[in-house]
TORKOL-4160 file (C-alpha; in steps of 0.2 Angstrom, whole numbers, padded with zeros to 4 digits, m for minus):
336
<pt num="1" X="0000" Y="0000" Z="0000"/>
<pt num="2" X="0015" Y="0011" Z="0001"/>
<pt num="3" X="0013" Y="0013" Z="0021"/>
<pt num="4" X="0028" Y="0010" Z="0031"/>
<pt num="5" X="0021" Y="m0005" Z="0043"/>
<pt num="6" X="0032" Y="0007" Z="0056"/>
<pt num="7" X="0023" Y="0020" Z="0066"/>
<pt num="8" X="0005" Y="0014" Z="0057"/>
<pt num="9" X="m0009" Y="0005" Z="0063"/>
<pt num="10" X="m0011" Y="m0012" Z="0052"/>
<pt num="11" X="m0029" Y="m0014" Z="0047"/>
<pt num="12" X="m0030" Y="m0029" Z="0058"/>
<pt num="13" X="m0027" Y="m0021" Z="0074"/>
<pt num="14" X="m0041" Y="m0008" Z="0071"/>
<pt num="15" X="m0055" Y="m0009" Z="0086"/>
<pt num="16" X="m0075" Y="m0012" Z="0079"/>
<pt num="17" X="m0077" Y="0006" Z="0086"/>
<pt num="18" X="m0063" Y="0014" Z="0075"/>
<pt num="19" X="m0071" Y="0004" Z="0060"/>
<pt num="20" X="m0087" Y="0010" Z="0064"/>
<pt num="21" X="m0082" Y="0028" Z="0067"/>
<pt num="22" X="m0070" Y="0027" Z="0051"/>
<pt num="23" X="m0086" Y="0021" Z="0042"/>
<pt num="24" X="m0095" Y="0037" Z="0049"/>
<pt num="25" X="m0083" Y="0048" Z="0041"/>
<pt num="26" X="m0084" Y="0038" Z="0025"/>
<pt num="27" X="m0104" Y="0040" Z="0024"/>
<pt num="28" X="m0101" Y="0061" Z="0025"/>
<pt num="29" X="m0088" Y="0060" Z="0012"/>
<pt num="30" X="m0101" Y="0051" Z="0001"/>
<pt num="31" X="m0112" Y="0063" Z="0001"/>
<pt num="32" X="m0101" Y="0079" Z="m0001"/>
<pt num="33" X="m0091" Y="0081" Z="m0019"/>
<pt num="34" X="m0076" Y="0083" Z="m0008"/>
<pt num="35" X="m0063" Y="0068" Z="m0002"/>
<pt num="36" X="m0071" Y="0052" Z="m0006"/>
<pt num="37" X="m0075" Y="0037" Z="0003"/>
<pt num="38" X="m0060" Y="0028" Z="m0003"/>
<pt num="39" X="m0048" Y="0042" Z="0001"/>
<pt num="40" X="m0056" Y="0042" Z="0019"/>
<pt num="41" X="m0051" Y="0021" Z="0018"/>
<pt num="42" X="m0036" Y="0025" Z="0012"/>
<pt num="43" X="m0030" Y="0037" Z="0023"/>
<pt num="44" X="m0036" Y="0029" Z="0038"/>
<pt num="45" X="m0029" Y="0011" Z="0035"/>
<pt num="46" X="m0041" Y="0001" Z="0030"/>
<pt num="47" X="m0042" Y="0000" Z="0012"/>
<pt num="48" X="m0033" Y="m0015" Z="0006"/>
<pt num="49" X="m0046" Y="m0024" Z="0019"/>
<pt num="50" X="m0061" Y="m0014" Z="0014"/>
<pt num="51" X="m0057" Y="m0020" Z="m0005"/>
<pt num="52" X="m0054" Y="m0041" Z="m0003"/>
<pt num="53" X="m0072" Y="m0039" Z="0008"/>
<pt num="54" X="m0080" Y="m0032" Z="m0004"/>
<pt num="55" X="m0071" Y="m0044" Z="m0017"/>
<pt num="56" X="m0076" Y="m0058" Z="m0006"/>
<pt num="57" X="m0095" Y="m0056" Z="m0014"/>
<pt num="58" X="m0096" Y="m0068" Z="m0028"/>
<pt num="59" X="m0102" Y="m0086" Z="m0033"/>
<pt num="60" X="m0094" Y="m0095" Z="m0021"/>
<pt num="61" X="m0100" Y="m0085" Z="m0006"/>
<pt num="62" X="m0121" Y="m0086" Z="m0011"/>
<pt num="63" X="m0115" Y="m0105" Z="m0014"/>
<pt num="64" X="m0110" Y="m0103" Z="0004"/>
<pt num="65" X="m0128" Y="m0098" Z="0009"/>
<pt num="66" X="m0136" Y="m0110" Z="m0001"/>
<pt num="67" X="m0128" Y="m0123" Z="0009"/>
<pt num="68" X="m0132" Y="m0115" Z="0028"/>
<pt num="69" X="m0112" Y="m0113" Z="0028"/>
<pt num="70" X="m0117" Y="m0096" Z="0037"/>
<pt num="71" X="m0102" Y="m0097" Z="0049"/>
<pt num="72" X="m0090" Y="m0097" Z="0032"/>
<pt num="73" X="m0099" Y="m0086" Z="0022"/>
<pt num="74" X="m0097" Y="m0073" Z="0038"/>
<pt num="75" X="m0079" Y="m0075" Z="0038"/>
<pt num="76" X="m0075" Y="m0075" Z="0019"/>
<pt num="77" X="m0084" Y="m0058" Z="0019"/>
<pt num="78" X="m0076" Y="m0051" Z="0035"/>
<pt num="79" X="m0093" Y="m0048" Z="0041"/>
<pt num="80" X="m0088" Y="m0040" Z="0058"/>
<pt num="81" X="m0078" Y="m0027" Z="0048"/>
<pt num="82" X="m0092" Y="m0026" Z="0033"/>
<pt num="83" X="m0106" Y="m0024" Z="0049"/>
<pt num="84" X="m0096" Y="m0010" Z="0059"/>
<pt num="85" X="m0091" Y="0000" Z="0043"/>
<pt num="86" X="m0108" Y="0000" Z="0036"/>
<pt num="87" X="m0116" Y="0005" Z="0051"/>
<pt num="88" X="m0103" Y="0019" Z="0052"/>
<pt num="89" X="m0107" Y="0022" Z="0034"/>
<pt num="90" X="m0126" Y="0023" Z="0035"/>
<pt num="91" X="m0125" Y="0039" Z="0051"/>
<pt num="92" X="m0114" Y="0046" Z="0041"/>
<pt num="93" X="m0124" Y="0047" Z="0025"/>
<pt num="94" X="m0141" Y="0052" Z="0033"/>
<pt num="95" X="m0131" Y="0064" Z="0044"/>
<pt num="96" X="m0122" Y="0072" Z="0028"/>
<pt num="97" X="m0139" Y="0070" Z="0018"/>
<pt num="98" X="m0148" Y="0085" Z="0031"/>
<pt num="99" X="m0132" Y="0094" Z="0032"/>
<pt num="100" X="m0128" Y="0097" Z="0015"/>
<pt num="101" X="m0143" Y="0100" Z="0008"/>
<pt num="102" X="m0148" Y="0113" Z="0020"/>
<pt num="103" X="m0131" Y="0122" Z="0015"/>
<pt num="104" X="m0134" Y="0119" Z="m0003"/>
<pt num="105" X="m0150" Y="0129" Z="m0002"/>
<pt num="106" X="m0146" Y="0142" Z="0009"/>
<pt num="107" X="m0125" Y="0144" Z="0007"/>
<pt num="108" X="m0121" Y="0135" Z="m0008"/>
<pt num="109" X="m0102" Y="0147" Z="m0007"/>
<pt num="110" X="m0099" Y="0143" Z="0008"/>
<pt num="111" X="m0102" Y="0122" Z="0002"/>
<pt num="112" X="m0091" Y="0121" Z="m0012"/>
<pt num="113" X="m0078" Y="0131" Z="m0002"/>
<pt num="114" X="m0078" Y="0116" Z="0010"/>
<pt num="115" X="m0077" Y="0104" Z="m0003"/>
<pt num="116" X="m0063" Y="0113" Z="m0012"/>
<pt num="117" X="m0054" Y="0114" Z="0003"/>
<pt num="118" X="m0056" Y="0095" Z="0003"/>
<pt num="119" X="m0048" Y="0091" Z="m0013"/>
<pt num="120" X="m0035" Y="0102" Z="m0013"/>
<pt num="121" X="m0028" Y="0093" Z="0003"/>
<pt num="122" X="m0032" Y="0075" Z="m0002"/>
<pt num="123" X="m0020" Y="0076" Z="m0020"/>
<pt num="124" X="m0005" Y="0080" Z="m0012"/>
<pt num="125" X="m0009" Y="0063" Z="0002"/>
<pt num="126" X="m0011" Y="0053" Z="m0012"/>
<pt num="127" X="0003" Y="0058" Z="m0023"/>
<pt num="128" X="0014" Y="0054" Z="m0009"/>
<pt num="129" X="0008" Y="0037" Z="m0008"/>
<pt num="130" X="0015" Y="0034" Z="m0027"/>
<pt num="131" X="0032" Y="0024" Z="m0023"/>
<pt num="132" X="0041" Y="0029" Z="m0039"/>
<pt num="133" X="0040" Y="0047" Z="m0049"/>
<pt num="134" X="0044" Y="0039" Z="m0065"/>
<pt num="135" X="0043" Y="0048" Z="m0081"/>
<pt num="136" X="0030" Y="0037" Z="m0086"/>
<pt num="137" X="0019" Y="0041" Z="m0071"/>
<pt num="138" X="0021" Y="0061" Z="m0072"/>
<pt num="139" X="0016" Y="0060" Z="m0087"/>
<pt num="140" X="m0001" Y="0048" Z="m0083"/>
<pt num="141" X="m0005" Y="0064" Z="m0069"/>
<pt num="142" X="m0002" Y="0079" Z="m0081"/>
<pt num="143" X="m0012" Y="0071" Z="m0095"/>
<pt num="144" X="m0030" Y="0064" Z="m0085"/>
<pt num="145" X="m0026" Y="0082" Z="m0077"/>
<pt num="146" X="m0028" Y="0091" Z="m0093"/>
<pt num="147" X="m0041" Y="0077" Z="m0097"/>
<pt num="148" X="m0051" Y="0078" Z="m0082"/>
<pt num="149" X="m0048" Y="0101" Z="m0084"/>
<pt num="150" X="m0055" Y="0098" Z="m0101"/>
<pt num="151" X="m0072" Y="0088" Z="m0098"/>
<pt num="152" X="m0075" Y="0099" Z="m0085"/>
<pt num="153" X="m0075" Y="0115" Z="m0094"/>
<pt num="154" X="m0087" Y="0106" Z="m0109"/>
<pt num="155" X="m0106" Y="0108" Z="m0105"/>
<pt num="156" X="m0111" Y="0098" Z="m0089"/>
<pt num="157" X="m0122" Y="0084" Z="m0094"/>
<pt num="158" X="m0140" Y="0087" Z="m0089"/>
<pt num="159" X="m0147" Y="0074" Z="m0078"/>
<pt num="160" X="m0162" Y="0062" Z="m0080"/>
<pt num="161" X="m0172" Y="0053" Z="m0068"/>
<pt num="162" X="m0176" Y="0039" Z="m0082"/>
<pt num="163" X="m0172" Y="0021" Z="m0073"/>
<pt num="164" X="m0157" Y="0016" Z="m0083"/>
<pt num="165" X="m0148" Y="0032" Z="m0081"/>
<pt num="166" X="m0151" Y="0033" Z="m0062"/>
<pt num="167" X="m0143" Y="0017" Z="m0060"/>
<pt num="168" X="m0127" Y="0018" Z="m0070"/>
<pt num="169" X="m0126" Y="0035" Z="m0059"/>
<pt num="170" X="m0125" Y="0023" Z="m0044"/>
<pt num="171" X="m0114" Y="0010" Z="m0052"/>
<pt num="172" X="m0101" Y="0025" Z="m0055"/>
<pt num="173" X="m0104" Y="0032" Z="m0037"/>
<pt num="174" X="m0102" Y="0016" Z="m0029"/>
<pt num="175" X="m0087" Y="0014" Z="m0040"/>
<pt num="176" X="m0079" Y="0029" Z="m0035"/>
<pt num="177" X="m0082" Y="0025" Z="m0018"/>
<pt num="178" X="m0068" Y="0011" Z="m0019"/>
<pt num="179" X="m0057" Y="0024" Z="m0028"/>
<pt num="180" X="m0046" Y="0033" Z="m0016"/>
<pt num="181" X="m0046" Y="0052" Z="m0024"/>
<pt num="182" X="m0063" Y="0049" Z="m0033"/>
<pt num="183" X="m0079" Y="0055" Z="m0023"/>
<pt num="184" X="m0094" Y="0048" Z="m0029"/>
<pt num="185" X="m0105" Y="0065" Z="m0024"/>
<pt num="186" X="m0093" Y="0073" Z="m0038"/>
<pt num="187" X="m0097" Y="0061" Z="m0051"/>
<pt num="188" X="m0114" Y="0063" Z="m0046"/>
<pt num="189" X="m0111" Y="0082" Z="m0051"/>
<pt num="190" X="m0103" Y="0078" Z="m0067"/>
<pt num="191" X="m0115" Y="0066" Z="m0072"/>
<pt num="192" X="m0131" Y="0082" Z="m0067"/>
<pt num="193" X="m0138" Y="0071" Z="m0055"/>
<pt num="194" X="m0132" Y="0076" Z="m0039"/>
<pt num="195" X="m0146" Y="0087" Z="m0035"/>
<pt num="196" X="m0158" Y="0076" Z="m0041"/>
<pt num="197" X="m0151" Y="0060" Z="m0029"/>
<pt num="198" X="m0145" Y="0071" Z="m0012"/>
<pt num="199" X="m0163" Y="0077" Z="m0012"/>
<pt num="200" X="m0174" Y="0064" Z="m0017"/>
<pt num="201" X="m0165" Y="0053" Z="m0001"/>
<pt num="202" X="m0167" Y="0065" Z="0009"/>
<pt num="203" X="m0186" Y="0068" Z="0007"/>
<pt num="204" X="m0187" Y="0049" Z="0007"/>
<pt num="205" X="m0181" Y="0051" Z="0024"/>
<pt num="206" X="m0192" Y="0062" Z="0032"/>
<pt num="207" X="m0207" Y="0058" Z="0023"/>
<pt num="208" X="m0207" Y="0041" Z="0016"/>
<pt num="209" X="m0215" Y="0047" Z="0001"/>
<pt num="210" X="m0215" Y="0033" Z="m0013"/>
<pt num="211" X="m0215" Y="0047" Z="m0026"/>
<pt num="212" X="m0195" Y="0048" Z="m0023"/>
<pt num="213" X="m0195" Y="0030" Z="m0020"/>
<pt num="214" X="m0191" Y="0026" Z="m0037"/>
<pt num="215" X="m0176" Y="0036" Z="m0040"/>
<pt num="216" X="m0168" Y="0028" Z="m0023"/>
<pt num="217" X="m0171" Y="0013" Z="m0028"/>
<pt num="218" X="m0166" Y="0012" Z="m0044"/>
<pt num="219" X="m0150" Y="0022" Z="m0038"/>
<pt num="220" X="m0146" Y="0008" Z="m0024"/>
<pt num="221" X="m0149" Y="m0006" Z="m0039"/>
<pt num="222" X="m0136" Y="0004" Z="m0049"/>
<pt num="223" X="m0123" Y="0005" Z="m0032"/>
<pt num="224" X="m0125" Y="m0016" Z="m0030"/>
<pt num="225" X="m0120" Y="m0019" Z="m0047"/>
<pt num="226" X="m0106" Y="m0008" Z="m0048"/>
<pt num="227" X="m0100" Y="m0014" Z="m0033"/>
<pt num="228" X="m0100" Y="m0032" Z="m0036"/>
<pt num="229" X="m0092" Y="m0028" Z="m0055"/>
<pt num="230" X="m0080" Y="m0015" Z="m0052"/>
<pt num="231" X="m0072" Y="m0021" Z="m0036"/>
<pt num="232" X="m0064" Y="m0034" Z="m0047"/>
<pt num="233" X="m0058" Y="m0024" Z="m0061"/>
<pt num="234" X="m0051" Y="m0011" Z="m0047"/>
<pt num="235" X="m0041" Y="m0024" Z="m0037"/>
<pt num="236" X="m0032" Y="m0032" Z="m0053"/>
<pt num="237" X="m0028" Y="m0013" Z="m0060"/>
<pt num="238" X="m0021" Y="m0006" Z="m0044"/>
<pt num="239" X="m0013" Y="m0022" Z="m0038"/>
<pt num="240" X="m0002" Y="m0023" Z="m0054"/>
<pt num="241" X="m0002" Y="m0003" Z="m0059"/>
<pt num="242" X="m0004" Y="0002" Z="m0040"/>
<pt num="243" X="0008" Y="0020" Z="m0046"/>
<pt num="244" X="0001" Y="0022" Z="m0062"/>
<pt num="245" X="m0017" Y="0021" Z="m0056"/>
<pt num="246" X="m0012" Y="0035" Z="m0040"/>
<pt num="247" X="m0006" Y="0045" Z="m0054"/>
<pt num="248" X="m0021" Y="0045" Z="m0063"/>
<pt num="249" X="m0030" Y="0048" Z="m0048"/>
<pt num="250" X="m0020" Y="0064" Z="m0045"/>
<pt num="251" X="m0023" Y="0070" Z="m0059"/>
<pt num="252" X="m0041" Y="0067" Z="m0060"/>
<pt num="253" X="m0043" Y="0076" Z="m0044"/>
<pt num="254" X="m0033" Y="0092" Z="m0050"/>
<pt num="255" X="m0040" Y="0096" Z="m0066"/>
<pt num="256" X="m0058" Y="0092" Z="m0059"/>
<pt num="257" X="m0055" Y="0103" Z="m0045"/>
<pt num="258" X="m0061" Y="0119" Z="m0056"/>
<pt num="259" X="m0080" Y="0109" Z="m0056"/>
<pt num="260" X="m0081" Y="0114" Z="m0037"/>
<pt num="261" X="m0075" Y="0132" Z="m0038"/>
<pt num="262" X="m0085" Y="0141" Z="m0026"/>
<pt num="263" X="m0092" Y="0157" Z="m0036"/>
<pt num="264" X="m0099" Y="0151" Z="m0053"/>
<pt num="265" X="m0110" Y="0162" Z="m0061"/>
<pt num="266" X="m0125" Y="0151" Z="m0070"/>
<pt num="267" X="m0126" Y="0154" Z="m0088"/>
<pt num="268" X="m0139" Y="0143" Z="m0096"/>
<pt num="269" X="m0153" Y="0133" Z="m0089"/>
<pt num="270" X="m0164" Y="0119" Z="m0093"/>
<pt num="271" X="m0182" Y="0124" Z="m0092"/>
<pt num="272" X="m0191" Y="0110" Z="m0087"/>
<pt num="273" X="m0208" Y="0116" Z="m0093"/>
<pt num="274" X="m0202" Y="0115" Z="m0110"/>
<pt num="275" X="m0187" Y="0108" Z="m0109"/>
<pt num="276" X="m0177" Y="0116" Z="m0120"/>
<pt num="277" X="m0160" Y="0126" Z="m0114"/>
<pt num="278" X="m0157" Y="0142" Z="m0116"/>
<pt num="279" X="m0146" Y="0159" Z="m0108"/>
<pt num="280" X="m0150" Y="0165" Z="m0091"/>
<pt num="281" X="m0157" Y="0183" Z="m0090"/>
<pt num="282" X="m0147" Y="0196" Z="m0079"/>
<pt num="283" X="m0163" Y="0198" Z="m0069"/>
<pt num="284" X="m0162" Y="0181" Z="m0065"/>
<pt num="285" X="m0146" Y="0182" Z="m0056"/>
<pt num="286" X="m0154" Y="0178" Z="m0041"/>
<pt num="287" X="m0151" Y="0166" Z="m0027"/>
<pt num="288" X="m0166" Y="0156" Z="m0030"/>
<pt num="289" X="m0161" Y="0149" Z="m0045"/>
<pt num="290" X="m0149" Y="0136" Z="m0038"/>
<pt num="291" X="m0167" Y="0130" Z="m0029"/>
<pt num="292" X="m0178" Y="0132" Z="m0042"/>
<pt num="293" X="m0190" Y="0118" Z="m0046"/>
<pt num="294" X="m0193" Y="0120" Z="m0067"/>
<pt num="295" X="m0174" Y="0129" Z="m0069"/>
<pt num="296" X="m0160" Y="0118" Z="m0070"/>
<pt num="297" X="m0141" Y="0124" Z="m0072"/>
<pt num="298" X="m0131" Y="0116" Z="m0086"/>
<pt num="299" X="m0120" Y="0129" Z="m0089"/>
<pt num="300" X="m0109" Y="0140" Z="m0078"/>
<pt num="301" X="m0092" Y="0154" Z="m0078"/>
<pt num="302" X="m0079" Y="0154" Z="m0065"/>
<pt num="303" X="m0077" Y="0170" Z="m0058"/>
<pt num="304" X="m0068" Y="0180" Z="m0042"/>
<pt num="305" X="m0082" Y="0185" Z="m0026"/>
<pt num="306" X="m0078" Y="0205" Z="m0031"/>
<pt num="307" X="m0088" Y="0199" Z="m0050"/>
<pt num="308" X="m0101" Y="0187" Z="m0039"/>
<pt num="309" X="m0119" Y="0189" Z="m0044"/>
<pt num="310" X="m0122" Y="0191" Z="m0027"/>
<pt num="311" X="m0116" Y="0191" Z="m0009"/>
<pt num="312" X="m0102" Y="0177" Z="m0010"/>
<pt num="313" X="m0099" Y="0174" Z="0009"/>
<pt num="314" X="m0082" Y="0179" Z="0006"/>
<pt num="315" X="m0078" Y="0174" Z="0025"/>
<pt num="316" X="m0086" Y="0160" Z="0028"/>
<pt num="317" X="m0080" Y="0154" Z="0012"/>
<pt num="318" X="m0062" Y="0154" Z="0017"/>
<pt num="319" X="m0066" Y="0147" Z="0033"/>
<pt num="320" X="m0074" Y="0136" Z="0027"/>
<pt num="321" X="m0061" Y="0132" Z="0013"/>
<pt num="322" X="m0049" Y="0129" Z="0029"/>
<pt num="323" X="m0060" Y="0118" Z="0037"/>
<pt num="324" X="m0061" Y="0107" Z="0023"/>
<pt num="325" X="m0040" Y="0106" Z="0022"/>
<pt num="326" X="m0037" Y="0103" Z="0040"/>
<pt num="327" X="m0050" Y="0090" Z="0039"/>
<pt num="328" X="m0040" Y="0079" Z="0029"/>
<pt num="329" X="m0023" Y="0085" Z="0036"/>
<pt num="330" X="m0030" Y="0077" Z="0053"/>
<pt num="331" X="m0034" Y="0063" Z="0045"/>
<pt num="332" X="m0016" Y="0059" Z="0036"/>
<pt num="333" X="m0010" Y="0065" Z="0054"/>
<pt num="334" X="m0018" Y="0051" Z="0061"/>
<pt num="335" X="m0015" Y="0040" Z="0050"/>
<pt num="336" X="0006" Y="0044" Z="0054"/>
């Protein structure tokens, strides 16, 4: 893993209690487009035996339960571990689910400065972790940088809520999830659904309404397929390429990082009454746009606070920007 076994906690010796609590911080890293789930795995140790649990899901573990071989099938998937994490996991996502999308409402500024504050902290982590600064692997961070820079300034992709596209958004979430340096929230942004998905659980949630029934459903379909499939494809690739794939990583991160800059100014929207796209009018600069139920941004411009459209919470921001650095620092302190 490129962790000295000196001076560092092997993911063996980890307490039910510091799974569960890793899990917690997990769940809230799920929801916000900031450090992902994996990154919080990796930096906390537990990565390598979060991935063989989640490999351990296959054939030979429902033949396992076919039989009544319980007491096997419990070990193969390390279920105390699987049982703590997930319970961390599952807090931490309802916790993070009312938290964010009060913020997003009401401080959306103050949101993406926290989450940018995440992700600038979390690339140099991970680029440490690369054991050998090859030609070959600068090279793999600079170019999925200008790749990931690139895609990011095309036109985001404007979500759906049909069935099928719901659940390949949870197949690549989930994926991401195992991806240290890839948070699944931010695919969910790239991909236009994360303010379709964050809201529709929470709602689901306080009102058990089955009109947002469908879109978590067919979301959590999409995450159990991805994490079955992709578990394996990651291990094999980051077992033999484990540098190559960091790099890559890296480089996502850093040329993604303009998709989370805190003061955006919307310049297209999709009216869903008549669902076509067209340019946002001056007079519509208005906060209640980001919350608006028949506008949906597809488009936006990076600019400074002094050219925001309205008050961008300059203060807050920054602090908030620093909370999300010395988040992760204290985690890569910890896990030192």
């Amino acid at each position: 893993m490129g962790i000295s076994e000196e001076g560092s906690m092997t993911t063996r010796q980890v307490s039910n209690i510091g799974v569960g609590w890793r899990g917690f911080f997990m769940g809230i890293a799920e929801v916000i487009p900031g450090v992902s789930g994996g990154t919080i795995a990796f930096i906390t140790g537990i990565y390598e035996r979060l991935l063989n649990a989640i490999k351990a899901f296959d054939f030979a573990l429902v033949s396992m339960l076919f039989r009544g071989d319980f007491k096997a099938a419990w070990a193969k998937i390390d279920g105390v571990f699987i049982l703590s994490l997930v319970a961390g996991m599952v807090v931490g996502i309802v916790s993070g689910v009312f938290g964010v999308t009060y913020l997003l409402e009401q401080y959306p500024e103050v949101l993406w400065s926290l989450f940018f504050g995440c992700i600038l902290a979390s690339i140099p982590y991970i680029f440490s972790q690369i054991s050998k600064l090859s030609a070959i692997n600068i090279g793999l961070f600079i170019a999925s940088a200008v790749l990931a820079a690139f895609i990011c300034m095309q036109k985001p992709i404007v979500g759906s809520e049909n069935a099928m596209y719901v659940m390949m958004a949870g197949a690549i979430a989930i994926s991401a999830l195992m991806l240290p340096g890839v948070s699944g929230s931010f695919m969910l942004v790239l991909l236009g659904l994360y303010t379709t998905i964050i809201p529709s659980l929470k709602m689901f949630l306080t009102t058990f309404d089955f009109a947002y029934a469908k879109v978590v459903v067919f979301f959590g379909l999409g995450c159990i397929v991805g994490l079955v499939l992709f578990s394996r494809l990651l291990s094999y690739v980051y077992n033999t390429y484990r540098d190559g794939t960091l790099a890559v990583l890296c480089g996502f991160m850093l040329g993604s990082i303009i998709k989370v800059w805190p003061w955006r100014v919307p310049t297209e929207v999709l009216d869903k009454s008549t669902q076509l796209i067209r340019p946002i009018e001056q007079s519509e600069l208005v906060r209640s746009i980001f919350h608006s139920e028949h506008l949906k941004i597809t488009a936006e411009q990076m600019v400074l606070p002094g050219q925001y459209f309205t008050e961008p919470y300059l203060l807050g921001s920054i602090l908030a920007m620093l909370a999300g650095i010395s988040a992760v620092l204290l985690l890569w302190k910890f896990q030192q």
